[in-house]
C-alpha positions, 0 to 999 in steps of 0.5 A: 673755678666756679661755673655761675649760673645764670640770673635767668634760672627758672623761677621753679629752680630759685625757689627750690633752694629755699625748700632744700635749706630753710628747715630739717624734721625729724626724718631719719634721713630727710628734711622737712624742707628737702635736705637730705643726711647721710652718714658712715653709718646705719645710725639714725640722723634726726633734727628737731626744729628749724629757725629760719631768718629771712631778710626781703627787700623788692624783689631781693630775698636773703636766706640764712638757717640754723641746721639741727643736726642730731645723730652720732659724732661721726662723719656726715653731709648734707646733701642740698637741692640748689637751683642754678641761680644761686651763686658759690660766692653768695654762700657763707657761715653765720656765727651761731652767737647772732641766730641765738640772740635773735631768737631771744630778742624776739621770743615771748619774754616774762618781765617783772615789777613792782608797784611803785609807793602810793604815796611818793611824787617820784616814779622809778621808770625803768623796771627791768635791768637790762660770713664770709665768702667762700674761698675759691678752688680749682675746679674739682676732679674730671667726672665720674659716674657722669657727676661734674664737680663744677668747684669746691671751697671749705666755709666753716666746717662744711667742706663743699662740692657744687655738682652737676648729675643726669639723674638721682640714681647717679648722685646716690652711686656718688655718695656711696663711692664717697663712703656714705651710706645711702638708704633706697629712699634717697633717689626717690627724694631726689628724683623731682629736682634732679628732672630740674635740672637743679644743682647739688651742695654736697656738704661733708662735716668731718668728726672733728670738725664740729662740736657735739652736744649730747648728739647734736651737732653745733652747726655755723647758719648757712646763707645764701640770697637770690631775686625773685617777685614772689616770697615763698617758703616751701615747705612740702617736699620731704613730708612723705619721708618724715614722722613726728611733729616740726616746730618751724620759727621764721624770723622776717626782716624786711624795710618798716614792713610786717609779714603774715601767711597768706596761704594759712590761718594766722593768729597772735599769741595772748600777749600782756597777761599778769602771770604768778610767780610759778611761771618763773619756772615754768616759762616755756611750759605756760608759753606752749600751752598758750601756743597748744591752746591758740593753735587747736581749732586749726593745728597749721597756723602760724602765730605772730609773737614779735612784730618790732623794729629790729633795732630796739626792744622794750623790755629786751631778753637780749641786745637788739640788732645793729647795722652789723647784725643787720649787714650780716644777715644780708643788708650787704646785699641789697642794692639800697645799702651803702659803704660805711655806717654813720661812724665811716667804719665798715661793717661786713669785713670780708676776710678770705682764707686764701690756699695754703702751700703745705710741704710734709705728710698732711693734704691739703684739704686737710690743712684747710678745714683746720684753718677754717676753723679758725676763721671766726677768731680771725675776722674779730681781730680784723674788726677790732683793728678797723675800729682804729685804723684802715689795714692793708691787704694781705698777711702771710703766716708760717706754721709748723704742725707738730707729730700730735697735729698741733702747731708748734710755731708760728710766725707772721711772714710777708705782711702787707698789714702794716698793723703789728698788733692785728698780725699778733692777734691773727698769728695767735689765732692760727696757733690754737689750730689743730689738724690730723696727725701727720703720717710722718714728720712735721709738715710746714704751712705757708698760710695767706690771709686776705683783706679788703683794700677798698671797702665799696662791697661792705655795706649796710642800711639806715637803722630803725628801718627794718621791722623784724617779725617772728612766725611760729607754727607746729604742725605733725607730718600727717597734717596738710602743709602747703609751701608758705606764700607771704603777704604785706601786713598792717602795723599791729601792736600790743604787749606794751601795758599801756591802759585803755580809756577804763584804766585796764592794761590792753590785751591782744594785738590791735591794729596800729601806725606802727609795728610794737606787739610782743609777747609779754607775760608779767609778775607784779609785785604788789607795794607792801610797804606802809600808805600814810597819806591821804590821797594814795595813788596805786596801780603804777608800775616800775623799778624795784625798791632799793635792795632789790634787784631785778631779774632780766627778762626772760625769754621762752626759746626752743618751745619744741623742746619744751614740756607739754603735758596739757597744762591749762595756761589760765593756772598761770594767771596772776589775781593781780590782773584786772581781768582774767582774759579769755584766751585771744580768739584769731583775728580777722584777717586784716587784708593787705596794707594800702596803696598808699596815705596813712596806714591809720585811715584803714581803721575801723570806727571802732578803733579809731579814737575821736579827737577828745578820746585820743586826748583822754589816752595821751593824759592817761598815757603819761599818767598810767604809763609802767616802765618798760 
């Protein structure tokens, strides 16, 4: 079984996790953030960019990050530094469906519309249309070479072993012994958290395991949390070892609170440009000029682009969060959460895989990383079922695998369920598992399923709390990067097109009582139709005419992989603008939110309105305001 560590681990140690998983380079063996890859092979294993969502609530720090592998479809591990705080059972896979959704939720987003009729009372309004825990083993192997195997558990396609060793050297003997092929450099690398007294996450993804995308691997997001005063990300270990430039996105959720870099320059992206219609295809390109341009006076900067309650958006690239979304991403974890959302439904359903009992020539092992696979077919038809009805506890299911390592019958056997249609559901999952061929024979399975009975540990928070913010920075290996330390940041907003007191759409990022700033660039489309009245009112903004449809918002995601040829970004601009801006300078760091009273009492005199001004704005507001 699992040997926990205790809470009271050195800060040093907890933290240390975060440099090893939150993010990978494009070393051919290390991660910019610590991870280490090795292969069966010589060939070279890189990753391009790292998306990194992390969830902070007191002292409470929710980890989870998308892994870029790229290298050949053979197989390979992770090799990651874990400090002894971080428990087994606080480690699971994410669906990558939630981080891509996430990452165009809140990515710089093009939007298009139409001048409404100069002469109509009536106003078309809206222009756009719109883990688990892992399952326990019994503990590993006696040592060897010195390395304990403290436990083992199949999550996903990662099959993991959680080590202890006395030093770097021994680790590297280890993985050899395993098969992989280890460059000189790895001790090295390993050397500063091996002196820790750190842990080590081996995790292994066989060949099959995962799907290949023209070399890259289609990894599940790891999570893990743990507690800690301060909120770092480090980023330095790892450095040495690398070449090429990193794209790094943070995502940070936290409770109706912005984050901002504390320990480098900082700036926003130019938000609510007018754009032609060139940049429908060239989206990504006009956005990381705009980055290039707003980062060259100081390449290590981290640019705000989304400031917004995770819960809405306005115009939305993709679905906004939910309380399940939000409970997966570690709201589950925090000590406010509660047991059932508003409906008395359970939000994170925590199905184990329990250990199968096989009988024919596959191992064990081997029957397991096939049913993991399945796991995520599983748990839909467990959350479908609980939309109706609370289930039992447990369900059996019997497989027979066949010569070509595919299962050719499968029954339900020994259910606590008492839910035909979810055990059907749940039988046909596991009957598109495939495994090895069997060395001889079929080979019989008796595979159990676990359920929560009581669902005191699915939780969740109130919606409309949390604040989702988007951190992008660029930088080259050679470049000075210190381990990120974040701070408390004012409400800021822009990119909503709403007009300041001369009738121009506002640009920029301005202080704020709330979080609403976004990157948004739009295509509008002029009236053309005729104007036969009098007193014609121009300049409102919104739906199509009739027989037009609207193009969904577009969103500019995985800018490292985007063309970058020096393009100027003010050729993008649009002569419908009112102004051409000039591209937005940095802003003056704000310092931090106040102890306490009304966040609009810290601003300026410059930016705070006089009574008939804020009067003026509203009329202006109601008249003037586009569709989102």
């Amino acid at each position: 079984m699992y040997h926990a560590a205790p809470e009271s681990a050195p800060m040093h140690q907890r933290l240390a996790t975060l440099l090893t998983l939150a993010g990978l380079t494009l070393a051919p063996q290390a991660s910019a953030l610590g991870a280490v890859f090795v292969g069966k092979s010589e060939a070279t294993l890189r990753s391009g960019e790292a998306f990194v969502v992390l969830m902070r609530d007191g002292t409470r720090t929710v980890v989870s990050m998308r892994l870029d592998y790229r290298g050949p479809a053979e197989p390979f591990a992770m090799v990651v530094p874990v400090p002894r705080s971080v428990r087994p059972g606080s480690i699971k896979t994410l669906q990558r469906e939630l981080f891509l959704r996430i990452d165009a939720l809140s990515a710089p987003r093009l939007v298009e519309t139409w001048e409404q009729d100069p002469c109509s009372d009536v106003f078309k309004y809206d222009m756009n249309p719109t883990g688990q825990d892992a399952s326990s083993a019994p503990t590993g192997p006696p040592a060897r070479l010195g390395v304990e195997v403290e436990g083992e558990f199949v999550d996903g396609e990662y099959d993991v072993r959680l080590l202890t060793v006395p030093e770097s050297k021994t680790i590297v003997r280890w993985l050899e012994e395993e098969g992989y092929v280890v460059p000189k450099s790895v001790a090295t690398a390993l050397e500063p958290y091996v002196a820790k007294r750190m842990k080590f996450l081996v995790a292994r993804v066989g060949a099959g395991a995962v799907e290949f995308d023209d070399r890259r691997a289609l990894l599940s997001p790891l999570r893990f949390h743990f507690d800690s005063r301060e909120f770092l990300l480090p980023t330095r270990a790892g450095l040495a070892n690398s070449v090429g430039t990193q794209d790094l996105t943070v995502v940070i959720l936290s409770k109706r609170q912005r984050y901002e870099v504390a320990n480098h320059a900082n700036a926003f992206l130019p938000t609510n440009l007018d754009v032609t219609a060139a940049a429908r295809d060239s989206f990504p390109e006009l956005v990381a000029a705009l980055f290039d341009e707003t980062t060259k006076s100081e390449p290590v900067t981290f640019v705000t682009e989304h400031a917004w309650d995770a819960t809405s958006c306005d115009p939305c690239p993709a679905r906004a969060l939910d309380d399940r979304d939000l409970a997966t991403l570690g709201a589950d974890t925090l000590s406010s959460s509660t047991a059932t959302n508003a409906a008395g439904s359970p939000l994170l359903p925590k199905v184990r895989i329990g250990q199968p009992e096989v009988e024919g020539a596959l191992t064990k092992p081997a029957v397991r990383r096939g049913i993991q696979k399945q796991y995520v077919p599983i748990r839909l038809c467990y959350e479908a079922a609980q939309k109706e009805a609370a289930v039992g506890d447990r369900l059996s299911v019997q497989l027979v695998i066949g010569k070509d390592g595919e299962v050719v019958e499968a029954a339900p056997h020994k259910s606590k369920l008492g839910r035909p249609e979810l055990e059907k559901c749940i039988v046909e999952a596991l009957a598109k598992a495939t495994f090895p061929k069997p060395a001889r024979g079929t080979v019989s399975v008796s595979q159990p399923i676990f359920f929560p009975s009581s669902l005191g540990d699915s939780r969740t928070v109130r919606r409309g709390r949390f604040v989702l913010t988007r951190l992008h920075a660029r930088y080259r290996v050679t470049e000075s990067v210190q381990d990120l330390v974040f701070r408390q940041a004012k409400p800021m907003s822009g990119g909503r097109e709403l007009r300041d007191s001369q009738l121009r759409f506002e640009r920029g990022a301005s202080l704020s009582q709330a979080n609403q700033f976004q990157s948004r660039y739009t295509i509008r489309h002029a009236w053309k139709g005729p104007v036969d009245c009098s007193n014609p009112v121009r300049g409102r903004w919104g739906a199509p005419p009739e027989g037009t449809t609207a193009p969904a918002p577009r969103a500019a995601t995985h800018l490292a992989q985007a063309t970058r040829k020096g393009a100027d970004p003010t050729s993008f601009y649009a002569e419908t603008s009112v102004e051409a801006p000039p591209l937005e300078p940095k802003l003056a760091d704000p310092g931090p939110p106040p102890a306490s009273g009304c966040d609009s009492c810290a601003l300026d005199r410059r930016s705070k309105p006089h009574g008939w001004a804020a009067g003026l704005a509203l009329v202006l507001l109601v008249l003037f305001r586009r569709g989102r």
